[in-house]
LOLOPA-227585 format. One record per residue (C-alpha): x, y, z; residue in one letter. Coordinates in pm, whole numbers, plus 50000, padded with zeros to 5 digits. Layout:
# residues N
(site (X, Y, Z), 'a')
...
This chain:
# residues 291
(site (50249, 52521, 52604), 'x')
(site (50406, 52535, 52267), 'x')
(site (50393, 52352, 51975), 'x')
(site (50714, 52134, 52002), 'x')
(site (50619, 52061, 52378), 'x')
(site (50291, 51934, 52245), 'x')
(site (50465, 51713, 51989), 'x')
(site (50698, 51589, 52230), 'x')
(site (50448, 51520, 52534), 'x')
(site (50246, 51284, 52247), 'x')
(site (50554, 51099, 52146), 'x')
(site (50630, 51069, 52503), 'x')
(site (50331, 50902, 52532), 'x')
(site (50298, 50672, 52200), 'x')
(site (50640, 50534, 52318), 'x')
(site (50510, 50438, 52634), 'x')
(site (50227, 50285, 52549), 'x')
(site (50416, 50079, 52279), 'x')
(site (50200, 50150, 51967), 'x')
(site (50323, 49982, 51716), 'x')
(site (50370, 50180, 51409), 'x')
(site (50409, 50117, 51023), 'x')
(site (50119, 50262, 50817), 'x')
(site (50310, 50572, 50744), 'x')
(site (50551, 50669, 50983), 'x')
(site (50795, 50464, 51163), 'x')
(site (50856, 50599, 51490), 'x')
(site (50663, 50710, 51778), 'x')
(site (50812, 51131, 51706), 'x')
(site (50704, 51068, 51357), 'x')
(site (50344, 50959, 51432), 'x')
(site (50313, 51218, 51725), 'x')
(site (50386, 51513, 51445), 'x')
(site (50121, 51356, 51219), 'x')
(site (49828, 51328, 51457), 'x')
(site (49899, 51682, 51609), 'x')
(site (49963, 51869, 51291), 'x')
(site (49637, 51723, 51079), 'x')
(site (49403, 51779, 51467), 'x')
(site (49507, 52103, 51435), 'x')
(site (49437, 52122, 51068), 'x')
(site (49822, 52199, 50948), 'x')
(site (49965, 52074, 50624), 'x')
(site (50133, 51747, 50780), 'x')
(site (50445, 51903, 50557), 'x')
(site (50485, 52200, 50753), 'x')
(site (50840, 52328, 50877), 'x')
(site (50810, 52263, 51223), 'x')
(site (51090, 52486, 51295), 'x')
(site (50932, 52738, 51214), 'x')
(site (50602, 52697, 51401), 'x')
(site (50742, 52534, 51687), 'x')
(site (50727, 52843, 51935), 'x')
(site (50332, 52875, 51837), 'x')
(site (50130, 52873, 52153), 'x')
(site (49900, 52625, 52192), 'x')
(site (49551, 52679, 52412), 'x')
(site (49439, 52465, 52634), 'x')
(site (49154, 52376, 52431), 'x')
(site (49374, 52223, 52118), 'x')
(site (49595, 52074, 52421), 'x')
(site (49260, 51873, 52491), 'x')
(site (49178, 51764, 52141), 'x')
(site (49510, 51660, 52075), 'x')
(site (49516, 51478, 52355), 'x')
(site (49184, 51303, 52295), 'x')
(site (49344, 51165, 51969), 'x')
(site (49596, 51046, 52116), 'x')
(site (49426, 50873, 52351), 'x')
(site (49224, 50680, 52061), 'x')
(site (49529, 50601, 51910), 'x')
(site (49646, 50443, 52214), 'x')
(site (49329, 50230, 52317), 'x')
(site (49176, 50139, 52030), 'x')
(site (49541, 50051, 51848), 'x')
(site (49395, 50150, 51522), 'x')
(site (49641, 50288, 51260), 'x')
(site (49643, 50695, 51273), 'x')
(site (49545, 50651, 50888), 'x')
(site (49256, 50517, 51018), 'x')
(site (49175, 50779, 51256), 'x')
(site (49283, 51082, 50980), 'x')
(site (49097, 50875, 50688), 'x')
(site (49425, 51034, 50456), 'x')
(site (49715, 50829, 50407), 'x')
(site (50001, 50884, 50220), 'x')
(site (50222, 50708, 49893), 'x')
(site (50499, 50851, 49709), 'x')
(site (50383, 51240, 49810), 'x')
(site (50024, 51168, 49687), 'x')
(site (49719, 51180, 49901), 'x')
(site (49466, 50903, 49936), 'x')
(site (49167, 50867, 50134), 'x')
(site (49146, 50573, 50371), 'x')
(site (48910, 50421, 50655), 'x')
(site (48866, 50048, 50774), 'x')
(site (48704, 49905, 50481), 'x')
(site (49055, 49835, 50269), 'x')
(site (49440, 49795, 50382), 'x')
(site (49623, 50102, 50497), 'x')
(site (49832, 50186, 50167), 'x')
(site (50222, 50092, 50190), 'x')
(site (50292, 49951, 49924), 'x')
(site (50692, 49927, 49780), 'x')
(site (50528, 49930, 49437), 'x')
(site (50506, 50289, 49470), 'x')
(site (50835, 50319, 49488), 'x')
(site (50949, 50133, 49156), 'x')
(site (50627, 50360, 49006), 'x')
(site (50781, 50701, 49096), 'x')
(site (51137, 50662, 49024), 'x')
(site (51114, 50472, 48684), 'x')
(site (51260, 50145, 48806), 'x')
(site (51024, 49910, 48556), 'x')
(site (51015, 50146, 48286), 'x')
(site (51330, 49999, 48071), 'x')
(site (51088, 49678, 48082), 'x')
(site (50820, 49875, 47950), 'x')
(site (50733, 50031, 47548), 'x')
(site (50533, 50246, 47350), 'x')
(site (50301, 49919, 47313), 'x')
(site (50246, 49978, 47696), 'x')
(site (49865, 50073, 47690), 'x')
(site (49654, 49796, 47941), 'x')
(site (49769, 49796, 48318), 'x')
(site (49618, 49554, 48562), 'x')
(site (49635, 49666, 48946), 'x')
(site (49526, 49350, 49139), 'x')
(site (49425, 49351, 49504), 'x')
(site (49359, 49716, 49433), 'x')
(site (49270, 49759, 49787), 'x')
(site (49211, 50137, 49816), 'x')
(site (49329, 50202, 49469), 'x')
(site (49660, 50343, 49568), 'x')
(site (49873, 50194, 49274), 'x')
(site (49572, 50213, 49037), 'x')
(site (49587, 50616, 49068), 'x')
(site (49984, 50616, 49069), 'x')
(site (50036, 50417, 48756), 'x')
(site (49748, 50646, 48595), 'x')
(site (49951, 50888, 48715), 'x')
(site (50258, 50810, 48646), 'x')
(site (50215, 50721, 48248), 'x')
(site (49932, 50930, 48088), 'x')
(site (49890, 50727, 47814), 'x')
(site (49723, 50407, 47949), 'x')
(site (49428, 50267, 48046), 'x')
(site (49466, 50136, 48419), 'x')
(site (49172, 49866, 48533), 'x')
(site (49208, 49832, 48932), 'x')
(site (49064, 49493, 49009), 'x')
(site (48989, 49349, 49442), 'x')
(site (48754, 49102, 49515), 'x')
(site (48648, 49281, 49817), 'x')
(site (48380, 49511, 49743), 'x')
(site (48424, 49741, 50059), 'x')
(site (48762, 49815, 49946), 'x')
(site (48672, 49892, 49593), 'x')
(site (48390, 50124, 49751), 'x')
(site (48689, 50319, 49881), 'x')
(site (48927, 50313, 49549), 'x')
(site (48629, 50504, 49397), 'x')
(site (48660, 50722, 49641), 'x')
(site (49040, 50804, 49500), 'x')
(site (48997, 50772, 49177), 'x')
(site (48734, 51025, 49165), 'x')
(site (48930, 51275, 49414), 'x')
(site (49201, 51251, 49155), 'x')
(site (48956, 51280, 48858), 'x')
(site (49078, 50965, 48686), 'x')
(site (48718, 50855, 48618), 'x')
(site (48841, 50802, 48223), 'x')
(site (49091, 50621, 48298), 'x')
(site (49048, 50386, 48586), 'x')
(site (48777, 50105, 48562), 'x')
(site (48702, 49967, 48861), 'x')
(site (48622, 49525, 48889), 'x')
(site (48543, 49313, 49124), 'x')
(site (48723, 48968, 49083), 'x')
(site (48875, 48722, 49279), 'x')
(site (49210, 48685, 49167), 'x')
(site (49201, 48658, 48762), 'x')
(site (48871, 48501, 48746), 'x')
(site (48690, 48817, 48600), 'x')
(site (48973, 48952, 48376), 'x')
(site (49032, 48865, 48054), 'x')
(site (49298, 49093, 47955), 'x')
(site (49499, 49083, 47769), 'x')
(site (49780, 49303, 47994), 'x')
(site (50062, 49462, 47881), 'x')
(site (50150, 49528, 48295), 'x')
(site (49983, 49380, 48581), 'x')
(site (50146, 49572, 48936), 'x')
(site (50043, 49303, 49258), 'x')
(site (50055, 49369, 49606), 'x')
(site (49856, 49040, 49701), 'x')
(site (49763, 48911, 50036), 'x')
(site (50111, 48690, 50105), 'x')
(site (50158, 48726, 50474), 'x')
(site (50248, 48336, 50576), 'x')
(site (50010, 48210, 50913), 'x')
(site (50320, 48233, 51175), 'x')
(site (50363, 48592, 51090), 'x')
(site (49985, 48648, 51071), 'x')
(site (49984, 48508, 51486), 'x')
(site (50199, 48724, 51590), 'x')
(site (50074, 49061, 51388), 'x')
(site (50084, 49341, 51638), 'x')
(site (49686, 49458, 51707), 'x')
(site (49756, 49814, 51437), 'x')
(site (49801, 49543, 51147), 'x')
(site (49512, 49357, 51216), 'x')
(site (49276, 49612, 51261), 'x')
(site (49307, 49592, 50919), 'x')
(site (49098, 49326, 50641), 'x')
(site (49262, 48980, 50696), 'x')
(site (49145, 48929, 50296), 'x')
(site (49397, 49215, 50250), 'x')
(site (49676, 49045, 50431), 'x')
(site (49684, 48637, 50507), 'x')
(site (49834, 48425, 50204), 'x')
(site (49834, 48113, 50366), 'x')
(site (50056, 47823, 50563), 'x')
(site (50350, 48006, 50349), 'x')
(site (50204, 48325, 50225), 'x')
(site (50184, 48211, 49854), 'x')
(site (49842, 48049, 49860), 'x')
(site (49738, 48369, 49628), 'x')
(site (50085, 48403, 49430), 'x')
(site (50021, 47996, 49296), 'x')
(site (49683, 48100, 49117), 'x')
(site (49837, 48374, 48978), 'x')
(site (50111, 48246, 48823), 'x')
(site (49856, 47967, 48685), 'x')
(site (49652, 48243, 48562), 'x')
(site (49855, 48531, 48475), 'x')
(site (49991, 48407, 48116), 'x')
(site (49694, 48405, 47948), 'x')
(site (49566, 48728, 48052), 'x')
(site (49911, 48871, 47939), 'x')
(site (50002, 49013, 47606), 'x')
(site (50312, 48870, 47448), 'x')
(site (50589, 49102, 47577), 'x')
(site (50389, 49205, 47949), 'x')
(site (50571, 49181, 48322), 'x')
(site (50433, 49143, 48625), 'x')
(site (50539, 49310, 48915), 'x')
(site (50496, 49166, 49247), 'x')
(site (50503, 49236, 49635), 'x')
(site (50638, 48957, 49849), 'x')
(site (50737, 49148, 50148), 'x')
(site (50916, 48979, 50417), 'x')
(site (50855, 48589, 50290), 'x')
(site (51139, 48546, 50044), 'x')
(site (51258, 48236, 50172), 'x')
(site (50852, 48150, 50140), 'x')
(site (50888, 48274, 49731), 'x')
(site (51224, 48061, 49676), 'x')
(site (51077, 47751, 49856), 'x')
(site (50751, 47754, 49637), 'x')
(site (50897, 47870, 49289), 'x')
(site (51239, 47759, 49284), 'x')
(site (51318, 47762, 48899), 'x')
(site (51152, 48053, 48867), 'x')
(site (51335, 48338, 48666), 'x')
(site (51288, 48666, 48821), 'x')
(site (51447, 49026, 48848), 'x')
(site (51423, 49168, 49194), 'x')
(site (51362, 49546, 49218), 'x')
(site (51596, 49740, 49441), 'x')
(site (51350, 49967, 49723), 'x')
(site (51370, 50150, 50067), 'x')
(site (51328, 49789, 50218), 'x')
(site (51566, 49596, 50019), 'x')
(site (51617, 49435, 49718), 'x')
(site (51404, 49093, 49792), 'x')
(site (51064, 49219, 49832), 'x')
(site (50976, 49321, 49496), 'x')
(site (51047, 49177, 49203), 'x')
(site (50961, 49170, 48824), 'x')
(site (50858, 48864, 48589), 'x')
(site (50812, 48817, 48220), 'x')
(site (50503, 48632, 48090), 'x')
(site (50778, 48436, 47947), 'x')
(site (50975, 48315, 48214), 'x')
(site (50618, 48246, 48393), 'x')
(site (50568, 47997, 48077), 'x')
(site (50880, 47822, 48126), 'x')
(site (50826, 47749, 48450), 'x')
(site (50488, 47615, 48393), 'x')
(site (50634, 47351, 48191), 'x')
């Protein structure tokens, strides 16, 4: 057998068992390529035209097969089984303790979206909900200059952000706290970057089993998803400095956003998945609406 008939035969498969995919690749070809190139210890960016006449013996046939199977019964994201995922080209380790990393953030990170909202006075960036410290690491990365704090209140999932800030040797520059919601952060913030749990209950019922083999901390926000977003925007003022934004992850529940904060003044961000699932918000414009 060769390598592409290995790929295929796995895809093959995924598809007919109706995985349900997400966590880093969306399609059953995609996911197929990702489990057989990391079993058999390949970069997962290798040109698979040019390795897809390699032979593979019976023995890798097995293993490969064997993941597969795991994948299919126990429904657990491959990030899961792989412990890597992947964000904006950059590697992060993973396992069950925190949310597989996805975040849109990362996209408005890499490509400079928020930076005309940004200055030189830019030195204090809050990630909260931190999970595995994804967005912690890329804003370190990202701007040199500042001081990131990456801030969850589930300890399991901060366990694993050390993990990544240490494998990308940002120990100097990354604090890690524990805090539910604001409580434990005085700030002041010049950003704060949220990806909060905002998934509303009807979606959470009908989550296929790969999302929630994941923390429901990570993920349920509530009859209307903004049980979380409401303390925050209570909170968020006075642990901003004069001229900060926060950025914010809504996801799917816009309608859920414009119901609860209707004379609220925002600017959404433009990403792969639209333009109303992120969006940005001065620490004025939180004020006003407070009042």
């Amino acid at each position: 057998m060769h390598l592409h008939e290995l790929i295929a035969q796995a895809a093959k498969r995924l598809d007919q068992a109706q995985v349900s995919f997400g966590h880093g690749t969306q399609s059953a070809f995609d996911e197929a390529v990702w489990l057989v190139l990391w079993r058999l210890g390949l970069p997962l960016d290798t040109d698979l035209d040019e390795v897809a006449e390699e032979a593979v013996t019976p023995e890798q046939q097995a293993t490969c097969a064997a993941l597969i199977d795991e994948r299919i019964t126990s429904r657990k994201p491959a990030a899961y089984l792989t412990r890597e995922a992947w964000l904006q080209g950059v590697s992060f380790y993973i396992d069950e303790r925190s949310i597989v990393p996805r975040s849109l953030i990362a996209e408005v990170l890499a490509d400079g979206t928020i930076d005309a909202w940004l200055s030189d006075q830019t030195k204090q960036v809050l990630d909260l909900c931190t999970g595995n410290g994804s967005l912690a690491v890329l804003a370190a990365l990202a701007w040199p200059e500042v001081q990131v704090t990456g801030a969850d209140i589930s300890d399991d999932a901060l366990a694993v952000a050390a993990i990544n800030v240490e494998r990308h040797e940002l120990q100097e520059r990354v604090t890690l706290v524990h805090s539910d919601g604001l409580s434990d952060l005085p700030g002041p913030f010049d950003l704060i970057l949220c990806n909060p749990p905002y998934v509303c209950q009807a979606s959470m019922d009908a989550l296929p089993a790969e999302y929630r083999a994941e923390p429901e901390l990570a993920l349920a926000g509530g009859t209307d998803g903004m049980d979380f977003v409401r303390q925050l925007f209570k909170d968020a003022p006075a642990r901003m400095s004069e001229d900060a934004v926060l950025v914010l992850e809504i996801g799917n529940e816009v309608a859920h956003f414009i119901a609860a904060f209707p004379n609220l003044e925002v600017a959404w961000l433009d990403t792969s998945a639209g333009d109303d699932q992120v969006l940005l918000i001065t620490r004025e414009a939180l004020l006003q609406s407070s009042t």
